[in-house]
C-alpha positions as CSV (number, residue, x, y, z in Angstrom):
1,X,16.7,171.8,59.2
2,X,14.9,168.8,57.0
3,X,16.8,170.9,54.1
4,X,19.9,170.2,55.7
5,X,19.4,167.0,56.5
6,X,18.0,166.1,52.7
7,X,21.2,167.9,51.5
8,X,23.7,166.1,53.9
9,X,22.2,162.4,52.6
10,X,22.3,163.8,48.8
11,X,25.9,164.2,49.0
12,X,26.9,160.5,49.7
13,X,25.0,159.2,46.7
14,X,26.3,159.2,43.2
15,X,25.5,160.7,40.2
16,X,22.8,157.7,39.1
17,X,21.3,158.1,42.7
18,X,21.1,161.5,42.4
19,X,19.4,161.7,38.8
20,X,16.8,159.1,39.9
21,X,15.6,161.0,42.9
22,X,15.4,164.1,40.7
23,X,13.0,161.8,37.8
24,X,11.1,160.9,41.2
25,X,10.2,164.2,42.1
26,X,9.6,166.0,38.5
27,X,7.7,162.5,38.1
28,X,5.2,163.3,41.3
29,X,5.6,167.6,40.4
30,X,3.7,165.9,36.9
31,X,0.9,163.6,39.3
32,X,0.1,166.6,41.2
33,X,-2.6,168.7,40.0
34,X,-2.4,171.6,42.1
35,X,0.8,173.6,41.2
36,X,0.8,175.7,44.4
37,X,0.8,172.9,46.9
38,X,4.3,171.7,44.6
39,X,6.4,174.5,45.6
40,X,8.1,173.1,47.6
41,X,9.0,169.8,45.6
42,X,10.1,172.5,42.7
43,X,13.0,174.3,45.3
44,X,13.5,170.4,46.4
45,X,14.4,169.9,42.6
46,X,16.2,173.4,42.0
47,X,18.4,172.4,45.2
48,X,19.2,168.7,43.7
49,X,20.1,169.9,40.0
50,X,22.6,172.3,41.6
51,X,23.8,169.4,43.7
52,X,23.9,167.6,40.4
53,X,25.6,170.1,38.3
54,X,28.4,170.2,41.2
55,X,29.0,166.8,41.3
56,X,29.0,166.4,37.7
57,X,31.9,169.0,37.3
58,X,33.8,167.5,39.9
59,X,33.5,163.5,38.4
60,X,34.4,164.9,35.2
61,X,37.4,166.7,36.3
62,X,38.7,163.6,38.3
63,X,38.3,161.8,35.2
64,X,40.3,164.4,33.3
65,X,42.9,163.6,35.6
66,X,42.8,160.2,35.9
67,X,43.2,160.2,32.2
68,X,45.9,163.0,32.2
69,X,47.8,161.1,34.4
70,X,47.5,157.7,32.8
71,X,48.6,159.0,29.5
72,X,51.9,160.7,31.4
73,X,52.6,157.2,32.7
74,X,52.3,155.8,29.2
75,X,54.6,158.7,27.4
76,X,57.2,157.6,30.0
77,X,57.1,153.9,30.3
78,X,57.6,154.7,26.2
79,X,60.1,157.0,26.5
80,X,62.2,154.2,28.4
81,X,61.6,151.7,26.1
82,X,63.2,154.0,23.5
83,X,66.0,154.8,25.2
């Protein structure tokens, strides 16, 4: 359930958001002496970079867009000006 939660909050933030919380927690992973007791921070960060990775994909294909489209506009606001 706190999964959940953590994963439902993660969404909202951005990209910048997102890779800070990730240096946060490979940041205390590096503090902790004990590996064992970090187990769980390590599937916290597994979770995150997959969250990461998604949203990553999914900003770079809206900007991939974006740009397709504005470069359409462009080849026909030219195109008129020709004619």
């Amino acid at each position: 359930m706190k999964d959940k939660i953590l994963l439902d909050d993660i969404k909202d933030k951005s990209l910048n958001e997102l890779t800070e919380l990730a240096n946060n927690i490979i940041e205390n992973l590096e503090n902790k002496k004990n590996l064992e007791d970090s187990v769980e921070e390590y599937q916290k960060l597994i979770k995150l970079n997959g969250l990461i990775e998604k949203k990553f994909q999914k900003t770079s294909k809206e900007i991939s867009q974006s740009t397709k489209d504005k470069i359409q506009k462009i080849v026909k606001k030219n195109e008129k000006k020709i004619k």
